[in-house]
C-alpha positions in Angstrom: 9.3 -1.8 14.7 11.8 -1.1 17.6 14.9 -2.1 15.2 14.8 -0.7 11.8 17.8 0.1 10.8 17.3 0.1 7.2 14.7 2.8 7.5 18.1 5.0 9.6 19.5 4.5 6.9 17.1 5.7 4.4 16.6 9.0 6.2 20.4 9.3 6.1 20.4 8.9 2.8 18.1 11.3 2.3 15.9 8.6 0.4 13.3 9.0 2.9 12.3 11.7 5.5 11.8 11.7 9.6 8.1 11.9 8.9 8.0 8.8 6.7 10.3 7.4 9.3 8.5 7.8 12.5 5.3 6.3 10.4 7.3 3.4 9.9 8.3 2.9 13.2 5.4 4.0 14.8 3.2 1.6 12.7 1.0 -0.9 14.5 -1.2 -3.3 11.9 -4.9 -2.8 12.2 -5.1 -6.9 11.6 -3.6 -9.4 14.2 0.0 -11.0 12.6 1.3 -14.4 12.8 3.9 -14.7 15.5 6.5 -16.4 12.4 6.1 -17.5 9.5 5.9 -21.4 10.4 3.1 -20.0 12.2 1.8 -18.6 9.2 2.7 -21.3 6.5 1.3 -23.8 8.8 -2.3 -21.8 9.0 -2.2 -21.1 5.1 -2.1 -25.0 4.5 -4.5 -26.0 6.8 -7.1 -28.1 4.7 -4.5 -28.1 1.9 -5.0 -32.0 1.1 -8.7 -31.4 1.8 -10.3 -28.4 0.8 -13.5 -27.1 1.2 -16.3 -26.9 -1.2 -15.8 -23.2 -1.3 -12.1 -23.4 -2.1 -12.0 -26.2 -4.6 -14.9 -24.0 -6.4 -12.3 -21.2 -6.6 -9.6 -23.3 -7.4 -11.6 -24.6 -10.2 -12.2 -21.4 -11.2 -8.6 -20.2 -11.6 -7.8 -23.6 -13.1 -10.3 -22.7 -15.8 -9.1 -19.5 -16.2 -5.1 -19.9 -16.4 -3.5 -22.5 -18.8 0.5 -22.1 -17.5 -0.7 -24.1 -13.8 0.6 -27.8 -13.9 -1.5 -30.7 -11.6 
C-alpha cells in the first residue's frame, strides 16, 4: 500500500502507532485480489441468471431461513 495517507495521518494523530503503520503498509494479502472491482463484480455474478445446483441449494436454504428477502 505505497499511498496511504490516511494511515500518516492516524499515526499523527496519535490514533495509531508506527508499528501498526508499517503492518499496514507492509501488508501483502495471502489470497490473490481482483485487479478492480468491475473485475470483481463481474466474477461474483458469473452464473447469476443460472446457478448451480449447489448454489440454488443454498439459496434455498437462506430463502427458508429469512422472511425480510423479496423475489
Amino acid at each position: 500500500m505505497p499511498n496511504c495517507s490516511p494511515c500518516g495521518l492516524a499515526v499523527l494523530e496519535g490514533r495509531i502507532d508506527a508499528t501498526t503503520y508499517r503492518a499496514v503498509v507492509e501488508y501483502v494479502s495471502p489470497v490473490p485480489l481482483f485487479s478492480s472491482g468491475c473485475e470483481a463484480a463481474d466474477h461474483g455474478e458469473t452464473d447469476i441468471d443460472a446457478p448451480a445446483a449447489e448454489a440454488r441449494s443454498l439459496i434455498n436454504k437462506i430463502a427458508r431461513a429469512r422472511n425480510d428477502l423479496v423475489e
